[in-house]
C-alpha positions in Angstrom: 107.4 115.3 94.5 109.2 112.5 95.9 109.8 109.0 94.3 110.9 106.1 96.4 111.7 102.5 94.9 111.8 99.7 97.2 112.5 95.8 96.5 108.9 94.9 98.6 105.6 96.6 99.2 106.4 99.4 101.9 105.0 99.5 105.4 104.1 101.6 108.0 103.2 104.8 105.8 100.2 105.9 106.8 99.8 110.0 107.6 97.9 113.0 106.5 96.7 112.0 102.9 94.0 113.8 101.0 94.6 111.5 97.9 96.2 108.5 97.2 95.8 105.7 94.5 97.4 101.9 93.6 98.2 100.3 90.4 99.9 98.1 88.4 101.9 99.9 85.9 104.4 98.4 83.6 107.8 99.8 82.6 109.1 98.3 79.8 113.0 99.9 80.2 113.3 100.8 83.8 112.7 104.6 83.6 109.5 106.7 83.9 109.2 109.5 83.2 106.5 111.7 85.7 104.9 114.5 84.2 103.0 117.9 85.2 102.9 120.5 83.1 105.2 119.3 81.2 107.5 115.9 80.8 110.3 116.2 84.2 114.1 116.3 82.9 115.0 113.6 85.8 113.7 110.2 85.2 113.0 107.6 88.2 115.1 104.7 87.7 113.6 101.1 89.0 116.6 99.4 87.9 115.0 97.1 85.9 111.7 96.4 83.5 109.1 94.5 84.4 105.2 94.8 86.5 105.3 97.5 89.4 103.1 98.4 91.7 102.5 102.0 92.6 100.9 104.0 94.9 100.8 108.0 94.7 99.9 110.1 97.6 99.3 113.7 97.9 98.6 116.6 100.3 98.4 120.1 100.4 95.7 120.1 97.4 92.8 122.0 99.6 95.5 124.6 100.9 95.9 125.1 97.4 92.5 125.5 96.4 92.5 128.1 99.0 95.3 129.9 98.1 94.7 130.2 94.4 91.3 131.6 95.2 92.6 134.2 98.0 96.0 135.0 96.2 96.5 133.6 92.9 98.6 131.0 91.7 99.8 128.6 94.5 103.7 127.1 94.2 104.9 124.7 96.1 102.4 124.0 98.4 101.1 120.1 97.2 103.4 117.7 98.6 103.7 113.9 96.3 105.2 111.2 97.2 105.2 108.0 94.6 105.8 104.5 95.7 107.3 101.7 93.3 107.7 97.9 94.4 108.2 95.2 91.9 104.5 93.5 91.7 104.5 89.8 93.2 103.7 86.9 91.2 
């Protein structure tokens, strides 16, 4: 997973997606906290509280599918990449 922060909405992302969502999301103190399985140990840091927007993007998930059903358990293999820009207005 990857988590980028950026003072306006970024451009010029597009690529090889299977999934990707917006939202608004609201962080009260700055941090989030991203979890799986379980709660990460690193938090992302905004830098400041306030209304976010954020867009998630993923790949890798049908190459996992396939794996897990050939092989078993598939690590490593979905790539994320999460998006945070303060939310205009």
């Amino acid at each position: 997973m990857t988590a980028r922060v950026w003072d306006s909405p970024p451009e010029g992302e597009d690529g090889e997606w299977e999934e990707q969502g917006e939202i608004d999301y609201e962080s009260v103190t700055g941090d989030v906290a991203v979890w799986g399985s379980g709660r990460s140990e690193e938090l992302i840091r905004l830098g400041r509280g306030g209304m976010w927007r954020v867009r998630v993007r993923c790949t890798g998930r049908a190459q996992v599918e396939r794996v897990t059903r050939d092989e078993g358990t598939a690590y490593g293999v979905e790539r994320y990449v999460i998006d945070f820009w303060p939310k205009a207005g």
